[in-house]
Biopython code that builds the backbone (N, CA, C, O; Angstrom):
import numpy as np
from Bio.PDB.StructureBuilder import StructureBuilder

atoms = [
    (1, "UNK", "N", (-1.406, 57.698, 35.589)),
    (1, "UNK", "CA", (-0.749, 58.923, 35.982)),
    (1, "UNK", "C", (-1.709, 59.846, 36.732)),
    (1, "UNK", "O", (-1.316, 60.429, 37.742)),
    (2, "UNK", "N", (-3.114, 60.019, 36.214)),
    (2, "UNK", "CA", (-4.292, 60.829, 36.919)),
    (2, "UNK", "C", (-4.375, 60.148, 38.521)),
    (2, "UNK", "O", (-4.616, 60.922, 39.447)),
    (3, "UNK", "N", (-4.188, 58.831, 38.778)),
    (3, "UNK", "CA", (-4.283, 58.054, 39.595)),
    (3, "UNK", "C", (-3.214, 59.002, 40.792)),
    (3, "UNK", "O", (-3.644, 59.739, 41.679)),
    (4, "UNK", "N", (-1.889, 58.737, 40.514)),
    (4, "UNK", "CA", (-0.582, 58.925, 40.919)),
    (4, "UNK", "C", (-1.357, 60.658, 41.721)),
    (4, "UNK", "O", (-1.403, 61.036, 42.892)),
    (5, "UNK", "N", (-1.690, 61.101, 40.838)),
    (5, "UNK", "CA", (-1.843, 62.794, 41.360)),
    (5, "UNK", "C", (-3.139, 63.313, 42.324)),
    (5, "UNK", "O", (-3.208, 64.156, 43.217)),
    (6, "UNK", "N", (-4.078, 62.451, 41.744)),
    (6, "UNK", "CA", (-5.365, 62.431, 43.031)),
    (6, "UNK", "C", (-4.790, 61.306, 44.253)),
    (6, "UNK", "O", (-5.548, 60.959, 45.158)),
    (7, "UNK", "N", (-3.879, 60.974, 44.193)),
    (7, "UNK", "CA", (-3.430, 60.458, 45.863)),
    (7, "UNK", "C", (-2.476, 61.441, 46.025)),
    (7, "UNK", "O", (-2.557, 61.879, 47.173)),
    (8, "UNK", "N", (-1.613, 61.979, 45.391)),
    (8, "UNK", "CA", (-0.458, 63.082, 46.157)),
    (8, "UNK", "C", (-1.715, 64.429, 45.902)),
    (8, "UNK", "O", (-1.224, 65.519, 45.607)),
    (9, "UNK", "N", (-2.390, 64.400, 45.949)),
    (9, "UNK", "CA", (-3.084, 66.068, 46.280)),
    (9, "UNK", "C", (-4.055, 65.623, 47.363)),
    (9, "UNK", "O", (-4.542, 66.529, 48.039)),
    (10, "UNK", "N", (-4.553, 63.888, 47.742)),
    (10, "UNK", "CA", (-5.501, 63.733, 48.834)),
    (10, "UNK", "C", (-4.467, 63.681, 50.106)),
    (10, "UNK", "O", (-4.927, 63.712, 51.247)),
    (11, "UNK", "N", (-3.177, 63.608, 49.893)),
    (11, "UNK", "CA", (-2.453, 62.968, 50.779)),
    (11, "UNK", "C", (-1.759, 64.442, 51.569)),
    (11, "UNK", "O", (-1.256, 64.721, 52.658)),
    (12, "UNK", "N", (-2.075, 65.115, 50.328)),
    (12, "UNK", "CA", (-1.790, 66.791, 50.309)),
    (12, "UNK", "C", (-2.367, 67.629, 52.056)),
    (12, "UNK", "O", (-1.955, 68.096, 53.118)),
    (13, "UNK", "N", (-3.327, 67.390, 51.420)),
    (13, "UNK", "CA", (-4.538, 68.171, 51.657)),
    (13, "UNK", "C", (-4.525, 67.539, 53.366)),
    (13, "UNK", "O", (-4.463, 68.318, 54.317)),
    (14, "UNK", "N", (-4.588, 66.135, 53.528)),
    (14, "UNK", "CA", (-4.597, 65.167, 54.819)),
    (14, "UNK", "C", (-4.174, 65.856, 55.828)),
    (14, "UNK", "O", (-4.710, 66.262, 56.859)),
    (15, "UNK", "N", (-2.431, 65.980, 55.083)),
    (15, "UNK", "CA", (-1.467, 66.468, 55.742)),
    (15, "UNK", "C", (-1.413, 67.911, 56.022)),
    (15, "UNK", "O", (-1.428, 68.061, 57.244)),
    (16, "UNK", "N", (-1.365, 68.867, 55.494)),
    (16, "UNK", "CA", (-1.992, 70.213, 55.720)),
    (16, "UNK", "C", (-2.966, 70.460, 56.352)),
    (16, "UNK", "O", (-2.968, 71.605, 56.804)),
    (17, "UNK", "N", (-4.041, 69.705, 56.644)),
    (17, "UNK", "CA", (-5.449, 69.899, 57.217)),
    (17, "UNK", "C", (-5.159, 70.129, 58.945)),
    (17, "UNK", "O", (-5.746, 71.002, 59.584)),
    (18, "UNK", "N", (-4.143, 69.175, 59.555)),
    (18, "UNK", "CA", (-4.166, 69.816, 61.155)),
    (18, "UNK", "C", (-3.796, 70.952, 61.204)),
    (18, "UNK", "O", (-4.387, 71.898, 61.725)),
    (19, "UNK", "N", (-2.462, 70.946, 60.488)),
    (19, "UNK", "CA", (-2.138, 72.410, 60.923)),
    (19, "UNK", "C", (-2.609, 73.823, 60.189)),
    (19, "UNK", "O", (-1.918, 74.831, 60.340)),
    (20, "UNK", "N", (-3.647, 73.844, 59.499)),
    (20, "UNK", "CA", (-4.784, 74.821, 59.539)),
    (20, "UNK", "C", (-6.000, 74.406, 60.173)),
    (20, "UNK", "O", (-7.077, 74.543, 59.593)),
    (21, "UNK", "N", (-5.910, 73.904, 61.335)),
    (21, "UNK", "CA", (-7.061, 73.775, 62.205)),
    (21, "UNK", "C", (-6.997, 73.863, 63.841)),
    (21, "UNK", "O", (-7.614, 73.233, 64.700)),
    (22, "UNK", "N", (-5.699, 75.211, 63.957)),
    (22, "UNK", "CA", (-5.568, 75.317, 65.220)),
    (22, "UNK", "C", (-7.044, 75.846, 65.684)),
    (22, "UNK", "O", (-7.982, 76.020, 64.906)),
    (23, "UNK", "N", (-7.079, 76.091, 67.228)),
    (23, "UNK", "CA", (-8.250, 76.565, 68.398)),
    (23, "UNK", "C", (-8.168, 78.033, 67.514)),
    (23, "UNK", "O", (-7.095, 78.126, 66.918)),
    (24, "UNK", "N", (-9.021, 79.108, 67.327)),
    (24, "UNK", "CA", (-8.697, 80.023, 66.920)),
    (24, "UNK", "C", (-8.529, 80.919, 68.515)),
    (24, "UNK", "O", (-9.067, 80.708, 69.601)),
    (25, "UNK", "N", (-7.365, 82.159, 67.992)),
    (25, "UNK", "CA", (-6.751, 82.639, 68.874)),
    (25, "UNK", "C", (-7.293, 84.165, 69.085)),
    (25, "UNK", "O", (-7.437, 84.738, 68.005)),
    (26, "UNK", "N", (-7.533, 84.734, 69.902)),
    (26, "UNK", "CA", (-7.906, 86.258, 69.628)),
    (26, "UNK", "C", (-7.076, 86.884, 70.169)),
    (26, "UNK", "O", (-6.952, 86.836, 71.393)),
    (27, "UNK", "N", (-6.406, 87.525, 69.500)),
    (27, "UNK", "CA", (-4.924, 88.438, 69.883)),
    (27, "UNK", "C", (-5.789, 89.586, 69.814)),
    (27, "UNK", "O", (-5.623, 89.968, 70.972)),
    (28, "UNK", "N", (-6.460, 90.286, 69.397)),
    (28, "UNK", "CA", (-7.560, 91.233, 69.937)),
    (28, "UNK", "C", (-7.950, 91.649, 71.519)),
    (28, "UNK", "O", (-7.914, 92.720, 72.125)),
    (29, "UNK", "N", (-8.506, 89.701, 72.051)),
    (29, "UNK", "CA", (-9.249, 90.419, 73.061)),
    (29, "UNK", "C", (-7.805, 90.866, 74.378)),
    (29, "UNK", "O", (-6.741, 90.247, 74.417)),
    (30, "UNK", "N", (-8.121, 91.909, 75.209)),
    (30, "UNK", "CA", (-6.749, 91.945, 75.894)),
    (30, "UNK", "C", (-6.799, 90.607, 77.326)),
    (30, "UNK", "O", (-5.861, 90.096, 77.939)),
    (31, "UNK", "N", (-8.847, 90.316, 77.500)),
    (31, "UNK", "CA", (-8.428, 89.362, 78.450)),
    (31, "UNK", "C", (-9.245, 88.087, 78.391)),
    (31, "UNK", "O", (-10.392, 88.030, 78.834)),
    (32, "UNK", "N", (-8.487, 86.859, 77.716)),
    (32, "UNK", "CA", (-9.109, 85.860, 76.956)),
    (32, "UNK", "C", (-9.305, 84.505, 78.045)),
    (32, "UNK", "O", (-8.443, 83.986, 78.754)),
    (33, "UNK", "N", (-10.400, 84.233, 77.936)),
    (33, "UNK", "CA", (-11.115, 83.255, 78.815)),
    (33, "UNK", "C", (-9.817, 81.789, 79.255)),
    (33, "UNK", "O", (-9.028, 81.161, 78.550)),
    (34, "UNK", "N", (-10.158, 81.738, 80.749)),
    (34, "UNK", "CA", (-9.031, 80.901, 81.135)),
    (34, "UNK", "C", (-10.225, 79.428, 80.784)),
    (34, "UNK", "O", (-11.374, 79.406, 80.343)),
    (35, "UNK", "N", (-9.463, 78.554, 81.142)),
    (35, "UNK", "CA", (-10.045, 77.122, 80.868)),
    (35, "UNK", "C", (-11.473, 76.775, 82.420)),
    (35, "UNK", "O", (-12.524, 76.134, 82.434)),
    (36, "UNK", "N", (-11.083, 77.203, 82.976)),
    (36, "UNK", "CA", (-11.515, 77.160, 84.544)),
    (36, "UNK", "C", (-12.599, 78.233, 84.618)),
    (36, "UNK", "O", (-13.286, 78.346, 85.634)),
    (37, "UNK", "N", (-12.798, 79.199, 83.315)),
    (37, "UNK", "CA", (-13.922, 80.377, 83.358)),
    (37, "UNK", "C", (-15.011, 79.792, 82.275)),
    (37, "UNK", "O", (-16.236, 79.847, 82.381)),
    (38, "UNK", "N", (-14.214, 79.195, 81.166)),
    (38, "UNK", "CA", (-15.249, 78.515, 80.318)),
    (38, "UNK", "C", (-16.095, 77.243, 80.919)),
    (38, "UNK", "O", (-17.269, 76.985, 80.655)),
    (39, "UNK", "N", (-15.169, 76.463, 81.841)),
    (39, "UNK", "CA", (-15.871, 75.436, 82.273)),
    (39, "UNK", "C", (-17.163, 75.854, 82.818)),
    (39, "UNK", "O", (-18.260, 75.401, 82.492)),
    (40, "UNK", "N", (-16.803, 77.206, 84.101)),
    (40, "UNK", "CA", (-17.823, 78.091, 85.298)),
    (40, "UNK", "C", (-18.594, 77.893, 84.102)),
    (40, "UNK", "O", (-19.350, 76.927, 84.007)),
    (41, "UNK", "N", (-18.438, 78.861, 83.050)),
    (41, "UNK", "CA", (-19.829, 79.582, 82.216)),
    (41, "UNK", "C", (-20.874, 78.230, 81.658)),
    (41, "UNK", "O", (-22.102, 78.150, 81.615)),
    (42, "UNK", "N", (-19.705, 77.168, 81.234)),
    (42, "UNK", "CA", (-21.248, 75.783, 80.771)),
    (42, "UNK", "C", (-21.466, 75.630, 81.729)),
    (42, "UNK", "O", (-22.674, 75.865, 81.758)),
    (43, "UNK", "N", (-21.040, 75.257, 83.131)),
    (43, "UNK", "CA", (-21.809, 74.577, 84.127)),
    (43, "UNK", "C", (-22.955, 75.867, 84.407)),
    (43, "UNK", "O", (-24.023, 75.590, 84.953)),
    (44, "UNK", "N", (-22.758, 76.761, 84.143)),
    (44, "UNK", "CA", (-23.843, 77.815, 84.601)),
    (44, "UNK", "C", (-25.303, 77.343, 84.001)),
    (44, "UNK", "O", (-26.348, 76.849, 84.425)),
    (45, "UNK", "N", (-24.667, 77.856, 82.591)),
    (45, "UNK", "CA", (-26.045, 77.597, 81.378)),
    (45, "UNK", "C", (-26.532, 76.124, 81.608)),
    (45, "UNK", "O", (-27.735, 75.865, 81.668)),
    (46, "UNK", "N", (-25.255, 74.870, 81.773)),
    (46, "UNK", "CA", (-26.617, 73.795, 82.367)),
    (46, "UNK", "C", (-27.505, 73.708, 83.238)),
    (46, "UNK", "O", (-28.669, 73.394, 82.989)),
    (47, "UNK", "N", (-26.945, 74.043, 84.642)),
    (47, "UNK", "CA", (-27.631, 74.417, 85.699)),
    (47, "UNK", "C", (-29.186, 75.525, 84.914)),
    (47, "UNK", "O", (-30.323, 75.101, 85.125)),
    (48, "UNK", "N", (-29.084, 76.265, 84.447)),
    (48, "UNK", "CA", (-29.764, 76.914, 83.880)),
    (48, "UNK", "C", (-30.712, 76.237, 83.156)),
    (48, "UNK", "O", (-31.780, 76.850, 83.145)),
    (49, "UNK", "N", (-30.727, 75.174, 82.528)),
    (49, "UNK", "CA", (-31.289, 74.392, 81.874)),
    (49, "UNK", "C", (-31.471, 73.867, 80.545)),
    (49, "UNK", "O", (-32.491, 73.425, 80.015)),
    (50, "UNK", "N", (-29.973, 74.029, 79.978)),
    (50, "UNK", "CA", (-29.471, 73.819, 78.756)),
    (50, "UNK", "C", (-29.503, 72.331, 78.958)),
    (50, "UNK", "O", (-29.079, 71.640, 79.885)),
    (51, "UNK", "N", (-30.071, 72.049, 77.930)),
    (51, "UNK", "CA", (-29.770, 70.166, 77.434)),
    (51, "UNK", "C", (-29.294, 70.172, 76.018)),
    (51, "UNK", "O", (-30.008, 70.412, 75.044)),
    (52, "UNK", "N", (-27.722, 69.817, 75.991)),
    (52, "UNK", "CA", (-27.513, 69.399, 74.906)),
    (52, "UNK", "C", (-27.922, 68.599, 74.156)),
    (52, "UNK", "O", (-27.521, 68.776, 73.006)),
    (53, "UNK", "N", (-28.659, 67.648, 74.321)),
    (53, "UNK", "CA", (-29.292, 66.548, 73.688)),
    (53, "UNK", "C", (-30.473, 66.667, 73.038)),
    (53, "UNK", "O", (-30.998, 65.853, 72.279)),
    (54, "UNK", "N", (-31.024, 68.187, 73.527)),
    (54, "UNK", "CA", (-32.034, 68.399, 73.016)),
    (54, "UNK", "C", (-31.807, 68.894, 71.517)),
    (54, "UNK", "O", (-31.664, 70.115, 71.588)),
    (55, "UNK", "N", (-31.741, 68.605, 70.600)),
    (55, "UNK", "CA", (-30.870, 69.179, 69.557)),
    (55, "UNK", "C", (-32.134, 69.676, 68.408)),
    (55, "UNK", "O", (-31.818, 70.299, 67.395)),
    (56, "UNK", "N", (-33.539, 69.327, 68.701)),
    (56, "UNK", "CA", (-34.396, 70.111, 67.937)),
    (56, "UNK", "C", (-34.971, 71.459, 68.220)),
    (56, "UNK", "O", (-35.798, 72.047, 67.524)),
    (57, "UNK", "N", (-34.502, 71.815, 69.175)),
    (57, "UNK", "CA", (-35.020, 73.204, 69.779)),
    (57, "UNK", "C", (-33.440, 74.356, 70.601)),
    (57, "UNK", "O", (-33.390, 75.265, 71.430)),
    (58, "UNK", "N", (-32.000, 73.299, 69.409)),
    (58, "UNK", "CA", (-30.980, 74.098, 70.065)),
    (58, "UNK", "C", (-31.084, 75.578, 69.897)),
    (58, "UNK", "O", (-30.835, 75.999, 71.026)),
    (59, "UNK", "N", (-31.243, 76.301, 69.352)),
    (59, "UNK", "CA", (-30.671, 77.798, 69.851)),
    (59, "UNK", "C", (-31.647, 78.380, 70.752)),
    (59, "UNK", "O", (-31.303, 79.241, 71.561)),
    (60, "UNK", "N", (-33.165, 77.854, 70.641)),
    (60, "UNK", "CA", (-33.955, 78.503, 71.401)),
    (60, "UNK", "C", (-33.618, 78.296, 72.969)),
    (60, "UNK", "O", (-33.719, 79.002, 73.973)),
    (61, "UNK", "N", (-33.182, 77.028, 72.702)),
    (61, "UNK", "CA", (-32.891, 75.915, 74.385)),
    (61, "UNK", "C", (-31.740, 77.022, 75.224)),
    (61, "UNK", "O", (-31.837, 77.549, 76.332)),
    (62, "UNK", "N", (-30.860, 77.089, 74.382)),
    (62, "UNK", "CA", (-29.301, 77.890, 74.500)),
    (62, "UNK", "C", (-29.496, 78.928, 75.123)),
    (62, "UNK", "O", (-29.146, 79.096, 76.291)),
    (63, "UNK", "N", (-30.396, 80.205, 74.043)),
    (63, "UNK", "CA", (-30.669, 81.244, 74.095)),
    (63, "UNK", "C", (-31.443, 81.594, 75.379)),
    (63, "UNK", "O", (-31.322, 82.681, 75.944)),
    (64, "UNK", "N", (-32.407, 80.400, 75.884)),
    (64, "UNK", "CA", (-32.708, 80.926, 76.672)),
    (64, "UNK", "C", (-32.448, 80.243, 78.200)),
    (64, "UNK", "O", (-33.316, 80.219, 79.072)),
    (65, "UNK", "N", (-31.143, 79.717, 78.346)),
    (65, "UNK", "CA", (-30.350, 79.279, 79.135)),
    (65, "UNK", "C", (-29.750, 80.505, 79.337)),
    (65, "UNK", "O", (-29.716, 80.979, 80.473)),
    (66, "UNK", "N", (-29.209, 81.159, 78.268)),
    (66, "UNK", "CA", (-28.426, 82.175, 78.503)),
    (66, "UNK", "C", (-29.066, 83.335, 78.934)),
    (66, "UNK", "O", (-28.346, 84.213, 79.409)),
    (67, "UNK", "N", (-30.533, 83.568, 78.854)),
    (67, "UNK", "CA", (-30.719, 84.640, 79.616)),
    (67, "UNK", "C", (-31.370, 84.387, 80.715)),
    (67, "UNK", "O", (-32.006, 85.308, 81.227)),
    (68, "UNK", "N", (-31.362, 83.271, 81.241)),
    (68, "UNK", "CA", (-31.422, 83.165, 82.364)),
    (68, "UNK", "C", (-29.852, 83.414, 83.418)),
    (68, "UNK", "O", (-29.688, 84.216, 84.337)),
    (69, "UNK", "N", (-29.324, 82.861, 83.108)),
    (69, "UNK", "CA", (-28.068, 82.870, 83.467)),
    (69, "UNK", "C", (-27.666, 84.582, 83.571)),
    (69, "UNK", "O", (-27.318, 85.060, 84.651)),
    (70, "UNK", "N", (-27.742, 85.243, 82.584)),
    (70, "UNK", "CA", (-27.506, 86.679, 82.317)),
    (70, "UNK", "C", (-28.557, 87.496, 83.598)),
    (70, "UNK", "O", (-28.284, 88.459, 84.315)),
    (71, "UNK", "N", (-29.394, 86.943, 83.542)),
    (71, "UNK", "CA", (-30.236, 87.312, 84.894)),
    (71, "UNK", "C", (-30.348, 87.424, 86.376)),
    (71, "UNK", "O", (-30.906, 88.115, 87.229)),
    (72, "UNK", "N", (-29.229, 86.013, 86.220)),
    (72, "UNK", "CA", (-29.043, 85.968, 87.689)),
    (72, "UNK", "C", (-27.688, 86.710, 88.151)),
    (72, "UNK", "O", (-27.206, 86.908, 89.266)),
    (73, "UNK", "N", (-27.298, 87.018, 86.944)),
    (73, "UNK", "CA", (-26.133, 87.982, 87.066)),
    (73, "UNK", "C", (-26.503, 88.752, 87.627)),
    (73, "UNK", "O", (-26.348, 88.969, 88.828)),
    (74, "UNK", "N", (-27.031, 89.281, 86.913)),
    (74, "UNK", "CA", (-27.400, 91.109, 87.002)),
    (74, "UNK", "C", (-28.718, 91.216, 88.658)),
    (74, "UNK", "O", (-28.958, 92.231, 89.313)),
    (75, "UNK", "N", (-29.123, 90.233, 88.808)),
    (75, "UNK", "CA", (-29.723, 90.156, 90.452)),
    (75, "UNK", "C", (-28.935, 90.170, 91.360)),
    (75, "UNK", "O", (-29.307, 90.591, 92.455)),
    (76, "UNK", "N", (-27.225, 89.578, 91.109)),
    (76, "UNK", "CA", (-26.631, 89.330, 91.932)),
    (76, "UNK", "C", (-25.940, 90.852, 91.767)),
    (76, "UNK", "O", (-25.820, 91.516, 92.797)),
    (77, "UNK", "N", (-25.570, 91.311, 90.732)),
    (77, "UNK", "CA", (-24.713, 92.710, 91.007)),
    (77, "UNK", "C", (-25.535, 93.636, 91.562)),
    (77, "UNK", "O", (-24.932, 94.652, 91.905)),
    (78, "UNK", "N", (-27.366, 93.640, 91.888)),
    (78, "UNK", "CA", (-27.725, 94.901, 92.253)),
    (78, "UNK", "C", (-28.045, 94.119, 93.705)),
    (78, "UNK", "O", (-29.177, 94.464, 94.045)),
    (79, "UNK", "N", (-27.552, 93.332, 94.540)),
    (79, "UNK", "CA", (-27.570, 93.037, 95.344)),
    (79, "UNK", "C", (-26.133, 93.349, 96.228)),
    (79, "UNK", "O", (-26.034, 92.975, 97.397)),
]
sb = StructureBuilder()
sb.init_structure("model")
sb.init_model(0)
sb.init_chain("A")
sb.init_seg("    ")
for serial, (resi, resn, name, xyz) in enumerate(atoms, 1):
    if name == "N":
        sb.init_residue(resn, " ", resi, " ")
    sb.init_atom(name, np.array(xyz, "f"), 0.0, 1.0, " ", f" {name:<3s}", serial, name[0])
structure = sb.get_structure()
C-alpha cells in the first residue's frame, strides 16, 4: 500500500512539475525584451569576450564581458 502512494505522489509531482515551470513573466517591466534584443545583447557580450565554456572563472569572465560591452555603449552615446 506504501508502494501504491510513493508512485501516485511521484507521478504527482511529474505531472505538476511543467506547468509550474513556465519562462518567468514580468508584468512589472512596462517594456520587456523582444527575442531579437536578447539575441543582440549575447552576441554583444561574446564578441566582447565571454566564453561560455570557460566555466571556472564564470562570473568574473561575464562580469567583465559586460563591462566592456557597457563601455562601448556609453563611447558610442557621447559620440
Amino acid at each position: 500500500m506504501k508502494k501504491i502512494y510513493k508512485i501516485l505522489t511521484i507521478s504527482a509531482a511529474l505531472f505538476a512539475a511543467p506547468a509550474l515551470s513556465f519562462a518567468q513573466s514580468s508584468d512589472n517591466d512596462p517594456h520587456p525584451l523582444t527575442r531579437a534584443q536578447v539575441k543582440q545583447q549575447a552576441a554583444e557580450v561574446f564578441a566582447a569576450g565571454y566564453n561560455p565554456n570557460e566555466s571556472l572563472s564564470y562570473p568574473e569572465n561575464l562580469m567583465a564581458a559586460q563591462r566592456r560591452v557597457a563601455l562601448q555603449h556609453a563611447g558610442q552615446a557621447t559620440q
